[in-house]
Phi, psi and omega in degrees: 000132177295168187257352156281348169292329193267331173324298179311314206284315180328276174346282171341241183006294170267001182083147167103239181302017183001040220243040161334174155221010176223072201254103176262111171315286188307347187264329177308293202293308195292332133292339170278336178294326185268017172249353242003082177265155176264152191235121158240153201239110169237177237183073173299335189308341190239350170304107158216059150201175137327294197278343163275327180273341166296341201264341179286275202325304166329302166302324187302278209288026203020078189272136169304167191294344186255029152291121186299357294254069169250175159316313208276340159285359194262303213271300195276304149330327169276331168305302182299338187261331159322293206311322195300314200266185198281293187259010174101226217161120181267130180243151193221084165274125196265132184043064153282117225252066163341294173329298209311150164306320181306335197268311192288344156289007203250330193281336173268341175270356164320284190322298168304315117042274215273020171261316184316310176316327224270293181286010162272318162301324192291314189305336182252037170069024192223178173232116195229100165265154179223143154243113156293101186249108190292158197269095164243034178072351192261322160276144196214134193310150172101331206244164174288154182230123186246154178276000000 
């Protein structure tokens, strides 16, 4: 195993933040599947507000219809989908428009969002990694991500 293969498994394993910007996606996915982790995937490319990037994640992670669609309902649906799984869990929002005006004050209480989730999961015996994969036209879900 390389040693960004154990960097990587590593990371999984305790959780939290991901924001390489040379994150080879396929290595990501075969590690979280082989810790078993659920990987959810969301497709931020068309989000350039809050409430459009709460509602992509909502659909991935198939969140109830009685989603709040605020932070605190963001935090607390990730939490209840933490617990659910065996070993915890990856959320990967792909091309997130960070930048956009609509966005950009939003993108750092996202973030804590997923640090909080991060310290909900460890207290509870789980694992919660997130990748903010910033939107530069150049990363595509699915692809190796190169500088």
């Amino acid at each position: 195993m390389s040693s960004n293969a154990r960097n990587l498994n590593e990371c999984l394993k305790t959780g939290g933040a991901l924001a390489d910007p040379d994150l080879d996606v396929k290595a990501l996915l075969q590690a979280a599947r082989q810790l078993k982790l659920a990987v959810y995937e969301v497709d931020c490319s068309r989000a350039k507000s809050k409430s459009a990037v709460l509602r992509a994640i909502a659909n991935a992670v198939d969140f109830p219809e009685h989603f709040g669609g605020n932070l605190d309902a963001l935090y607390d649906c990730l939490c209840d989908t933490v617990l659910d799984q065996p070993a915890g869990m990856v959320l990967a929002l792909w091309q997130l428009h960070q930048d956009d005006p609509g966005l950009s004050g939003h993108a750092a209480a996202i973030a804590q969002v997923g640090e909080d989730v991060v310290e909900f999961a460890r207290e509870n015996g789980k694992a919660f990694t997130f990748v903010l994969d910033k939107a530069d036209g150049a990363a595509e879900p699915g692809r190796t991500h190169s500088a």
